[in-house]
N, C-alpha and C positions, 0 to 999 in steps of 0.2 A: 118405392121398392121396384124391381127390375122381375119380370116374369120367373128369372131361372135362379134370381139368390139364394145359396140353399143350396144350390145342385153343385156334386164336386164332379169334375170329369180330367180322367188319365186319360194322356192320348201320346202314342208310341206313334208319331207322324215326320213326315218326311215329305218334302216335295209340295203340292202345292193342294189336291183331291182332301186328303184328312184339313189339313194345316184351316183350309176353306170354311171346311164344315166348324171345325171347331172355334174358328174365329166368331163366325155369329154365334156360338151359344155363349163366345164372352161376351158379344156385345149384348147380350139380353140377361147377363149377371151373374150366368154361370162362373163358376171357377174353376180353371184350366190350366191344369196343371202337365206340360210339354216334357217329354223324358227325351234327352238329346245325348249325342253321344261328344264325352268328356272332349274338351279340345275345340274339333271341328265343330260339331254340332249338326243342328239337319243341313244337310246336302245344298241344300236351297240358296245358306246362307251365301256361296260362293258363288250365285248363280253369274252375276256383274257388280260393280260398286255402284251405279249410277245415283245412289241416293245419299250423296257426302259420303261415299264410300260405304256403306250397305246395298243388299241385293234388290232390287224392283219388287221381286216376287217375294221376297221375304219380309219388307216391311209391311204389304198389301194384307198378309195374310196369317200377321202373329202378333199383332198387339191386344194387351189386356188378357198377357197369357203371362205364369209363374213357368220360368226356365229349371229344371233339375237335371243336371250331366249324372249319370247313371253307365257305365260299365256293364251291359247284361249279358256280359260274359265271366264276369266274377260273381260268385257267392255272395257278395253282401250285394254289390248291385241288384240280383233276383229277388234276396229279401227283401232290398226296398222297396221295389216294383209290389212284392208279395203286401207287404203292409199300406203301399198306396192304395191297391186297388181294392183293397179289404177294406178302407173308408170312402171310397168312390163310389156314383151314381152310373156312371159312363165310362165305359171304358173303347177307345177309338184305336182303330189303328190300321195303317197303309205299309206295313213294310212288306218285303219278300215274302211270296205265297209260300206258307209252311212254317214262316220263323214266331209266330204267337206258340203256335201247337209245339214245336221243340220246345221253347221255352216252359210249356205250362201253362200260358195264358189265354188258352183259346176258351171260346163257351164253353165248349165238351168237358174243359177241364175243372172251369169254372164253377157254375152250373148251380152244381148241389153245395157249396161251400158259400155261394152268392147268391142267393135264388133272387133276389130284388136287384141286380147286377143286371145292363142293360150291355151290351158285346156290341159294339159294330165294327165290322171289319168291311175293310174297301180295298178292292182289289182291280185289276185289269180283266178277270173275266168269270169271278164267280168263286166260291168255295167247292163245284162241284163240276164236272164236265171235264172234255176233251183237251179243253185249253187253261184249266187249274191255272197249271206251273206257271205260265209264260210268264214273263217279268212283259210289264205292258211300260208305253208313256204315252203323253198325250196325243203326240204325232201318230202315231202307231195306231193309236183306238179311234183317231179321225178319218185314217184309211182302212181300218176293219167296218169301221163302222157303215161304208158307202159315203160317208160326208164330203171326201173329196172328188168322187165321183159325180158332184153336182154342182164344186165350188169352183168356181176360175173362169177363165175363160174358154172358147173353143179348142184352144190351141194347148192349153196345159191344165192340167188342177191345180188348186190352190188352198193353203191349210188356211184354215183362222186364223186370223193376227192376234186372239188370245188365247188362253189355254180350256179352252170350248168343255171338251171332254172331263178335264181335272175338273171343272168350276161345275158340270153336270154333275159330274157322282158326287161331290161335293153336298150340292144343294139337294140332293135324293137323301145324303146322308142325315144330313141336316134335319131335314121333315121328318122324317124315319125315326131320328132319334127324339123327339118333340112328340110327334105321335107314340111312340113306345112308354113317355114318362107318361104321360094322360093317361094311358092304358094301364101304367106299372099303380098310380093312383087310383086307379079303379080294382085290381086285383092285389093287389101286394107284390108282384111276379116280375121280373124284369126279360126280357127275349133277345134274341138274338137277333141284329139286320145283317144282312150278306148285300152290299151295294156293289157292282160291278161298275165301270166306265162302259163296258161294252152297250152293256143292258140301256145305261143310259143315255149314252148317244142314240142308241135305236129307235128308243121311245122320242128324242126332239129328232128324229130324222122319220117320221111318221107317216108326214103328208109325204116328202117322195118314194117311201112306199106304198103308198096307195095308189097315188097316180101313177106308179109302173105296178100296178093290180093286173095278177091275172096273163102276165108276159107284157104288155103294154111298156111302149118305149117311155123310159126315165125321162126325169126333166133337164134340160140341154146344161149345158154350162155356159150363161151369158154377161158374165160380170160381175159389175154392179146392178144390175137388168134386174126385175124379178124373173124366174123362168119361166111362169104361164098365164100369168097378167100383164096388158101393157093400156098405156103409155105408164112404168112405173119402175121409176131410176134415175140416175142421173142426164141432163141432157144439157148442151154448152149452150152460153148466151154471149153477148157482144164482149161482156166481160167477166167472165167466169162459168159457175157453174151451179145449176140449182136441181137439186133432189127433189123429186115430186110422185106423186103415187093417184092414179082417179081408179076407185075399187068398183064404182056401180054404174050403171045406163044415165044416172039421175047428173051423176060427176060428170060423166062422160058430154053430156047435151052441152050443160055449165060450161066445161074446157072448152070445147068447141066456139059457142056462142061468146064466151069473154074473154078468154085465156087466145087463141087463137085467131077470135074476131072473124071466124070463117064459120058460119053457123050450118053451111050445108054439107062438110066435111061428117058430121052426127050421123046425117042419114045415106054418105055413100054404102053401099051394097060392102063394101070391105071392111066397114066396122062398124057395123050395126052390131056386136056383139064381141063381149070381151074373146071367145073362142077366135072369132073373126079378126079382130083388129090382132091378134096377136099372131094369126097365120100370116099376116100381112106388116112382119112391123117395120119391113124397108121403107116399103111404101108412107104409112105412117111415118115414122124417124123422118123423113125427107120433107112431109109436110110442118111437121115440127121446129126440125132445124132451121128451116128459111125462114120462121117467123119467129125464136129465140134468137136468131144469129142476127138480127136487124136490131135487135133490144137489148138495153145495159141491163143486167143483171136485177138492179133496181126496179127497173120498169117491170119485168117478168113476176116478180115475186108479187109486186101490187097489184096484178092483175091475178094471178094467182088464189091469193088474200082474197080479193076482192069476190070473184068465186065460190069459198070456201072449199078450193081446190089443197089440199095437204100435202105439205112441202118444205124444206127445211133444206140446213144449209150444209157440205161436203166438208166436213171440219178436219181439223188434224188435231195431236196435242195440243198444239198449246193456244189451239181455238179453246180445246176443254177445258184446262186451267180458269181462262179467263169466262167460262160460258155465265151471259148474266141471269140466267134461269137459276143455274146453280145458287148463285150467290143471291140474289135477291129470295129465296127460299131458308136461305142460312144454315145450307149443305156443310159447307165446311168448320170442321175443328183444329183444333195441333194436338198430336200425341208427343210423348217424349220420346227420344231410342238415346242409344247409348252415345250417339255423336250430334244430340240436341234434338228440341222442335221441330217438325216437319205438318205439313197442313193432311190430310185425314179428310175421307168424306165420310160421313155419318150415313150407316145403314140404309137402304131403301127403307120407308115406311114408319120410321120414328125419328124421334126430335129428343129421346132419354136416352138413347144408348151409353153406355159403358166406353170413354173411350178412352183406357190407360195406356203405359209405355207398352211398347215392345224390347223385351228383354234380350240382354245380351247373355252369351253361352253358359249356363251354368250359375247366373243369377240367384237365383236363390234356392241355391242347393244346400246352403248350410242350413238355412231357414226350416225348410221342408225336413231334413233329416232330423235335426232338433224335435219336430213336429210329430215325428215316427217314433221318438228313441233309439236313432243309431247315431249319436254325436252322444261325448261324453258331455255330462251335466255343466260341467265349468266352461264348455267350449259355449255351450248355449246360453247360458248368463253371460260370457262374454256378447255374444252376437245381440242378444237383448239389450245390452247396456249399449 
């Protein structure tokens, strides 16, 4: 049995923030039940075809969910909505700041009719404040948030190459609504979360504000570099390129003495001290490069190894594909979608996850109505046979 069998959850999601969150609690056995709009469907779906003609982002983040195309702008579609979530645990949802509360289905509304009704609503900057309204995206809450003010290089910033922001409020949601059933288990009460993207990129953008505490200048924009540790990033060898990171004095002596094979470099006056070695990392860099740049790539990493210097290799796709970590751990699954098989990695953290299709638009919307009593009797004996 799966932690959350048992648990039904409506989730009125779109884009990629809900969709995220609600996908682990299928994978831990919730039942997920996606209100999409007739036709199209969520937004998402269109994002690209790259997957046999499905979106990237939408297969990532909707398998082992029940599809229902609902109308919430007709009368019976609000009554369906109204009887789904009148047998729901969770009810999720990321659309337009303001469109639950028209509709009806905000907590406020909820509330006293559901009192074991758990509400999460995710938004771009809150339920309450200055910036309510804004319709946010991920790009948007990367540059509100100062995140690109720390990412890139000298010369430009640079967003995340994944959807950083959506996958933070995501996973706040996620916790939030995990911790709220423990809670609703202990009281009988269900609560409301208010997850922002804002909120949660501030919170994983933390450490650079602290080290600009106080007016103190921010940490620079260096790359792949880290910004206030060094030697710890990438650096080029005879034949490629190897990611490396030494975090303490004890690393630091090690690299020196084996990695570098120049053991007095330890105790030059310019890096005797992570502060130090990073006010000086030309200097550094330069000692580095001449003795990487003479070595195959192979030789570095053994020496490295050798060490227990920490370091790993500058991958792309379809290094990951193939990565043998993955695969000798027995990460991957196949789920089904509507245009076959495709391979799936299985959750961080478990080997039992839940991992069914991903539904195509409006899948099982006769199913779910039957399920309600808004399909007449004989259509549902139909669909049962």
């Amino acid at each position: 049995m799966l932690p959350l069998e048992g648990i039904t959850v409506v989730s009125l999601e779109q884009a990629i923030a809900a969709p995220f969150a609600t996908r682990q609690l299928a994978d831990l056995g919730a039942r997920v039940i996606k209100v999409e709009r007739p036709g199209a469907g969520d937004f998402a779906r269109a994002y690209d075809h790259r997957v046999r003609g499905l979106a990237s982002h939408f297969v990532w983040c909707n398998r082992s969910k029940e599809s229902v195309a609902l109308d919430l702008k007709s009368d019976f579609g609000i009554e369906a909505l109204r009887r789904l979530v009148g047998r729901a645990d969770v009810l999720v949802q990321n659309l337009v700041p303001g469109a639950t509360a028209r509709m009806g289905f905000d907590h406020a509304s909820l509330k006293h009719a559901h009192p074991r009704l758990i509400v999460c609503d995710i938004s771009g900057y809150g339920g309450y404040g200055p910036h309510r309204d804004r319709k946010a995206y991920d790009l948007l809450i990367q540059s509100e948030s100062g995140f690109l003010s720390v990412t890139g290089t000298p010369d430009a910033p640079a967003k995340a190459g994944c959807s950083i922001a959506d996958i933070a409020a995501g996973m706040y949601a996620y916790s939030n609504i995990l911790a709220a059933l423990i809670e609703r288990g202990r009281t009988g009460v269900g609560r409301h979360i208010d997850v922002s993207m804002l909120e949660a990129m501030a919170e994983w953008m933390s450490y650079p504000l602290y080290y600009a505490f106080d007016g103190a200048p921010p940490p620079p924009r260096v790359g792949a570099f880290h910004a206030t540790i060094y030697p710890y990033g990438p650096f080029a060898t005879a034949s490629g390129e190897v990611m490396l990171g030494v975090q303490n004095e004890r690393e630091w002596a090690g690299f020196c003495a084996q990695v570098l094979e120049r053991p007095e470099v330890a105790v030059d006056a310019r890096f005797t001290s992570n502060a130090q070695r990073n006010a000086h990392r030309e200097a550094l860099a330069a000692i580095i490069d001449a003795v990487f740049g003479a070595l195959p790539r192979e030789a570095v990493v053994a020496r490295l190894d050798a060490a227990r210097i920490a370091n790993g290799s500058v991958n792309g796709m379809t290094d990951l594909w193939a990565h043998e970590q993955l695969a000798a751990r027995g990460r991957w699954r196949e789920v089904d979608t509507p245009v076959g098989p495709i391979p799936a990695l299985l959750p961080p953290g478990r080997s039992d996850a839940r991992m069914d299709p991903i539904p195509d638009v409006g899948a099982h919307t006769a199913a779910i109505l039957c399920e309600i009593g808004l399909s007449p009797e004989e259509d549902c004996h139909h669909d049962a046979a």
